[in-house]
C-alpha positions in Angstrom: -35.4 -108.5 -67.5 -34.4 -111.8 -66.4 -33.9 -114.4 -68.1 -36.4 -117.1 -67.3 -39.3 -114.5 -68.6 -39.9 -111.7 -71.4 -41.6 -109.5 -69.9 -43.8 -109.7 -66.0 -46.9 -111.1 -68.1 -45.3 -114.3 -68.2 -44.7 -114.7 -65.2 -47.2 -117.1 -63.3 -48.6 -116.2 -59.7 -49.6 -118.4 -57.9 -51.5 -116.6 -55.2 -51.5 -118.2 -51.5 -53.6 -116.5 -49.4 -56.8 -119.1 -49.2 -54.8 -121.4 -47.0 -56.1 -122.9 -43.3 -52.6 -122.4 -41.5 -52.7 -118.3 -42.6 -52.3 -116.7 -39.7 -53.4 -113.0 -38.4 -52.2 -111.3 -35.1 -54.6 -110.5 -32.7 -52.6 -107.8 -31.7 -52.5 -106.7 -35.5 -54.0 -104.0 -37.2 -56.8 -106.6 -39.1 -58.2 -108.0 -36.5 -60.6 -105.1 -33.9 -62.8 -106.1 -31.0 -66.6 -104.8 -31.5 -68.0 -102.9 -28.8 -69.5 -105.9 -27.5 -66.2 -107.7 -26.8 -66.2 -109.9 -30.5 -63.2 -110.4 -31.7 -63.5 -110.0 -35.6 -61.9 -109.5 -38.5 -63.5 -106.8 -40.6 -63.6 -107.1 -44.5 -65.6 -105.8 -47.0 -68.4 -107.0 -48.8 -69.3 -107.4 -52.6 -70.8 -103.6 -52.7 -68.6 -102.4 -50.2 -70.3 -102.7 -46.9 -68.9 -103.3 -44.0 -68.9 -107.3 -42.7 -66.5 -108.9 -40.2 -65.7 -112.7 -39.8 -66.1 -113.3 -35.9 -63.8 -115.6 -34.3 -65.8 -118.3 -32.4 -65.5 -119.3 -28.8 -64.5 -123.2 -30.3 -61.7 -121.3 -31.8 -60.0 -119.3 -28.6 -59.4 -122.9 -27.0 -56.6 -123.5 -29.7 -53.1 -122.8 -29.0 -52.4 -120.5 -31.9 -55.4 -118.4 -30.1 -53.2 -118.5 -27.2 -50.2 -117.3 -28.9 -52.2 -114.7 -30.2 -52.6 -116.1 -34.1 -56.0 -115.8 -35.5 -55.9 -118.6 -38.6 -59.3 -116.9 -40.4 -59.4 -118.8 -43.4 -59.6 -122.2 -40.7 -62.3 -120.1 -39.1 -63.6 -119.2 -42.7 -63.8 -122.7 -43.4 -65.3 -124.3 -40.1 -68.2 -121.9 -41.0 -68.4 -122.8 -44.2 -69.1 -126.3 -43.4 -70.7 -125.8 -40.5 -74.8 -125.7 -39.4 -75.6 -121.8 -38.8 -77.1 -120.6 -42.3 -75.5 -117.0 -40.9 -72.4 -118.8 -40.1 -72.2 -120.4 -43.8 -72.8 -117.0 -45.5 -70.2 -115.0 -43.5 -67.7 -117.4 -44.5 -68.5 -117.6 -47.5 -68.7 -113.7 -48.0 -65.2 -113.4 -46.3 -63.6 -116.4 -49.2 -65.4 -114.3 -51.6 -63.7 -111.1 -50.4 -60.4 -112.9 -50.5 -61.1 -113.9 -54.6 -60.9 -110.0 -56.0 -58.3 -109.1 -53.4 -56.3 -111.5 -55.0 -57.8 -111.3 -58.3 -57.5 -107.9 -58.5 -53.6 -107.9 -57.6 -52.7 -109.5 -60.5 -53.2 -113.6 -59.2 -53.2 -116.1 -62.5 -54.4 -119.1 -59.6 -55.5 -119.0 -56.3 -53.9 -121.9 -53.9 -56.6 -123.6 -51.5 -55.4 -125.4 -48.9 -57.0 -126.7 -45.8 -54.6 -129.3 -44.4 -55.5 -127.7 -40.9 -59.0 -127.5 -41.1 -59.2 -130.9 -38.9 -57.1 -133.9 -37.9 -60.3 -135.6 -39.8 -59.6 -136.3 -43.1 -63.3 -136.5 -43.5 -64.0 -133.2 -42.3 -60.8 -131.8 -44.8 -62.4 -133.3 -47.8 -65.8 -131.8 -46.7 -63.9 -128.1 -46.1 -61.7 -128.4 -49.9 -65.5 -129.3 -51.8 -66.7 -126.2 -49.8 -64.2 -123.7 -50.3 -63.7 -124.4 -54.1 -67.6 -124.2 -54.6 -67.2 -120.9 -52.7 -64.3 -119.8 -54.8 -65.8 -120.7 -58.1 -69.1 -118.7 -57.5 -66.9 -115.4 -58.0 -64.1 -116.7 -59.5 -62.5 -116.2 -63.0 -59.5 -117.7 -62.0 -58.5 -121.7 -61.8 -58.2 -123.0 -58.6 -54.4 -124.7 -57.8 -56.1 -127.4 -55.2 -53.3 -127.9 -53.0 -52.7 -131.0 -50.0 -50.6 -133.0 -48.9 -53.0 -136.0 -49.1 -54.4 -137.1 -53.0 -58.1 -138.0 -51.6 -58.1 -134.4 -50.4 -57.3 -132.9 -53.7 -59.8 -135.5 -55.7 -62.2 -134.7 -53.5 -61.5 -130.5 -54.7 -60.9 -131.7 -58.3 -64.7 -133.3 -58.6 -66.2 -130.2 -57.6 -64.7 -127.9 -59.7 -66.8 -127.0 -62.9 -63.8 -126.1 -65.5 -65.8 -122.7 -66.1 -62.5 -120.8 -64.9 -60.0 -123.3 -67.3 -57.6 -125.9 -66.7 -57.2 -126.3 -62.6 -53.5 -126.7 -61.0 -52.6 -129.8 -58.7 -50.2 -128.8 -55.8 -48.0 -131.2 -55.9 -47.0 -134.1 -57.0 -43.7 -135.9 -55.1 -42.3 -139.0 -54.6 -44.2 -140.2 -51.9 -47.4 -139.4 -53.8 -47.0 -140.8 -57.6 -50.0 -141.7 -57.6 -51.7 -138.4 -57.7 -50.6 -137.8 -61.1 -53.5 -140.2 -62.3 -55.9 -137.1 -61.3 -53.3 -134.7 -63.4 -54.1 -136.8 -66.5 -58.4 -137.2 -65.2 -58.4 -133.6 -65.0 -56.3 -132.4 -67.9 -54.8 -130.2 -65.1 -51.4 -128.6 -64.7 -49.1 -129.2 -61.8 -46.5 -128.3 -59.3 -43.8 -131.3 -58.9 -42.3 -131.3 -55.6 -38.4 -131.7 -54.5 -39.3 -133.8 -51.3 -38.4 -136.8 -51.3 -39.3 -140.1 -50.3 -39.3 -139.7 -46.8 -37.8 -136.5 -45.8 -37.0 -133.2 -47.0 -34.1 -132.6 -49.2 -30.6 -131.5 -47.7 -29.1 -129.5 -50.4 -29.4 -128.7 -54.1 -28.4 -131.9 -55.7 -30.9 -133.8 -53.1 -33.7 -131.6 -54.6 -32.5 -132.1 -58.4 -31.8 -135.4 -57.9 -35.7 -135.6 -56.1 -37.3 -133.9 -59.4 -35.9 -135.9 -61.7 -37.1 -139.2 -60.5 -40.8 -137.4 -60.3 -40.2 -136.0 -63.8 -39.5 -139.3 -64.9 -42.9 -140.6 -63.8 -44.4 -137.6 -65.3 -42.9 -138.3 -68.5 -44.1 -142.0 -67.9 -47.8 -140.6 -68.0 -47.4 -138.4 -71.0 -47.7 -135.2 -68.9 -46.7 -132.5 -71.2 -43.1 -130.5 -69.7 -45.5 -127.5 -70.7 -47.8 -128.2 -67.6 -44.9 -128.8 -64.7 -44.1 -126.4 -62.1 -41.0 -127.4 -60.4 -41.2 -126.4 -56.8 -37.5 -126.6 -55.3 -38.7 -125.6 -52.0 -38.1 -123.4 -49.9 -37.3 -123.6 -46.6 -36.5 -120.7 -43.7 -33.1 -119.5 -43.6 -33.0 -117.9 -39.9 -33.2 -122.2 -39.3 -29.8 -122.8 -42.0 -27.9 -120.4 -43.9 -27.7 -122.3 -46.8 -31.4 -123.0 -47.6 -31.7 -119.7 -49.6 -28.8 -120.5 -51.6 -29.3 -124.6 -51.9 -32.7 -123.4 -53.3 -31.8 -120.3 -55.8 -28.8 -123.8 -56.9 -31.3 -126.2 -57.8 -33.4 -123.2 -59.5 -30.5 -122.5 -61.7 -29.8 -126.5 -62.5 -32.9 -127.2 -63.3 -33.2 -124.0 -65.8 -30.0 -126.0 -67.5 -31.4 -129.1 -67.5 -34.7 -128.2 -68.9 -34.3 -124.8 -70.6 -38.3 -123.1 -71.0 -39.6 -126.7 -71.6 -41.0 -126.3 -68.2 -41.6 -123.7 -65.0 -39.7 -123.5 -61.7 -42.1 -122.0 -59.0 -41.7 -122.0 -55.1 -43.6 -120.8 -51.8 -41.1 -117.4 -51.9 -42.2 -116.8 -48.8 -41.2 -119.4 -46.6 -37.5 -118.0 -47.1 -38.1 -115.0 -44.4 -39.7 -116.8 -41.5 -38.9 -115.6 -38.1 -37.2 -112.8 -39.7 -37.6 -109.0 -38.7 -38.3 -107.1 -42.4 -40.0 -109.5 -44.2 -41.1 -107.9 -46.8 -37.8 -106.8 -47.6 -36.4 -110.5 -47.6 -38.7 -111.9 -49.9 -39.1 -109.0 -52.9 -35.0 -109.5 -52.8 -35.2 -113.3 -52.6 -37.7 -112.6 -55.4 -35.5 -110.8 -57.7 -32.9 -113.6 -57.1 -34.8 -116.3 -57.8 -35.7 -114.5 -61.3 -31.6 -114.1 -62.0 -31.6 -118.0 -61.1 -34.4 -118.9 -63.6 -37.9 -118.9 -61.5 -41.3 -118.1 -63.6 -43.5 -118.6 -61.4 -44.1 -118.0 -57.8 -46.6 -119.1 -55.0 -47.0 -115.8 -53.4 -49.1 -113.2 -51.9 -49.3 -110.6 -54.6 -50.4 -108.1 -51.9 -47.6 -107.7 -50.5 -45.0 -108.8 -53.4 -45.0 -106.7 -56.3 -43.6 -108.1 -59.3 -42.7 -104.0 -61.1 -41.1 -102.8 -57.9 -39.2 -106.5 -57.4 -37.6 -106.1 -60.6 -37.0 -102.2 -60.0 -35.3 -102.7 -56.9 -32.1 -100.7 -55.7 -29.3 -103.7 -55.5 -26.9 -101.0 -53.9 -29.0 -99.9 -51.5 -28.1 -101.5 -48.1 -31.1 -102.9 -47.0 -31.2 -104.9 -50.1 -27.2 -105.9 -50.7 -27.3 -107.1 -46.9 -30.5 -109.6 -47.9 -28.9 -110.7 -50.6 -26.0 -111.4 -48.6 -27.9 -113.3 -46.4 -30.2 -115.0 -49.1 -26.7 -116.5 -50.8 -25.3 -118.3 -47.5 -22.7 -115.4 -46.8 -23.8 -114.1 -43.9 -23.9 -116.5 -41.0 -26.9 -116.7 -38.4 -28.0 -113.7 -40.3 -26.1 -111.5 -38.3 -24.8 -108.4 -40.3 -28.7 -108.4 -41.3 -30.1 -108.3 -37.5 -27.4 -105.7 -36.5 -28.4 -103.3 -39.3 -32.0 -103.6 -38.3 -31.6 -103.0 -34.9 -29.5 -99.9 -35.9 -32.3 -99.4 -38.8 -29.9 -99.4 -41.5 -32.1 -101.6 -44.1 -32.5 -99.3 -46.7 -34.1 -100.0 -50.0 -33.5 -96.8 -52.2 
């Protein structure tokens, strides 16, 4: 097992899926057209019958309609808030849906985010009060309110109850001290960000050097070390090959620094975008970022499976060209592409 955890019950999932900019393909095997011509996604409900969220006319005038991306917990959302009773329950029903799916696969939060909801930052607060109500009617998780703006997450924080224990702010960065003030008015844990104060960081020691000034601030405020996630981010390597590596770096340096006095986390994720096998990428970026020192994990725990992530075949070639790619060595990711275009990414 590595090192950062004893045994896959310490590990802490962050589960991501109850986020506005989560997309679905209309061409994908989710989404169905009724035989009225709605477009829907179909999910089930509480005692298993069958419900579908419909996508809205307001809705196929957005560009990521055009390039065929259906963002359903936007469209969730937009009902939730909206003035159709029927409109209200279906989105509700479908955030509901979304709670045991995740619950269910193992989740210890569950991330809400709806930065995309609305350019209005009225209309965002509005959608995070409605969303974690609707999460905490079925709940028995804590939510991790998550934004890139501190009103939106106070705004979340007020109307959660506590009946599902301590909540999670995501994040906390340079740029945005000041939301730490609702970490100690909530008693809540949270995820420290590498950004910096006005851009993203370039390398590891950027992003070190980024989460030591904010852990400074956190020890300012008397934050326990206990209740920080350090997010190093992660950023997509088919953009640089170094951002695998530069983030698995700072993983490892701040494991030095700070031993088990506090968790390393990260949106896993992000690491595979516009990257054929994805699935593939992230269990092995996944198993790396355990060797480095992760804990934690903002993830879909769907799709990534923490007992097959440690089980996995490192010979196999599907997985030793990943890693290869994952650690800077393979440039532009070609070796990776070639082998899946000759289908030679095995994992066994």
């Amino acid at each position: 097992m590595p090192r950062a955890i004893e045994d896959l019950s310490d590990f802490t999932i962050i589960a991501e899926n109850i986020h506005a900019t989560r997309v679905l393909l209309r061409k994908g095997k989710r989404v169905t057209t009724l035989d009225d011509g709605t477009e829907v996604v179909p999910f089930t409900g509480e005692s298993g019958e069958q419900l579908y969220l419909r996508v809205p006319d307001s809705f196929k005038k957005t560009q990521p309609y055009e390039q065929g991306q259906i963002k359903h917990f936007m469209i969730a959302a937009m009902k939730g808030i909206g003035d159709d009773p029927d409109e209200q329950k279906e989105g509700a029903a479908y955030v509901h849906y979304e709670v045991r799916r995740q619950t269910d696969a193992g989740a210890t939060f569950l991330d809400l985010n709806v930065d995309e909801v609305s350019p209005d930052i009225n209309v965002e607060k509005e959608a995070m009060t409605w969303i974690v109500d609707t999460v905490q009617e079925v709940s028995t998780l804590p939510p991790s309110v998550d934004s890139s703006n501190a009103e939106i997450i106070a705004s979340g924080l007020a109307q959660y109850k506590g009946r599902q224990g301590r909540p999670m702010i995501n994040s906390v960065a340079l740029e945005r001290l000041e939301t730490l003030d609702l970490v100690q008015k909530h008693n809540a844990r949270v995820v420290v960000s590498a950004a910096g104060e006005s851009g993203m960081p370039a390398n590891a020691e950027e992003r070190v050097a980024n989460v030591e000034q904010v852990l400074d601030a956190v020890r300012a405020a008397d934050i326990p070390l206990q209740d920080v996630f350090v997010d190093c981010l992660v950023f997509p390597i088919s953009i640089a090959p170094d951002y695998g590596s530069s983030y698995l770096e700072a993983v490892a340096e701040i494991r030095r620094r700070y031993g088990s006095d506090l968790h390393v986390t990260g949106g896993l994720s992000n690491v595979s975008f516009g990257l054929p096998r994805r699935k593939l990428i992230n269990d092995t970026f996944i198993y790396l970022g355990l060797e480095a020192g992760i804990d934690s994990g903002i993830v879909n725990p769907l799709e990534s499976k923490l007992p097959d992530i440690v089980a996995l075949n490192t010979e196999a070639e599907g997985i030793r060209l990943a890693t290869e790619m994952l650690q800077g060595r393979d440039e532009y990711c070609v070796n990776y592409l070639l082998a899946y275009r000759e289908k030679r990414l095995t994992t066994k």
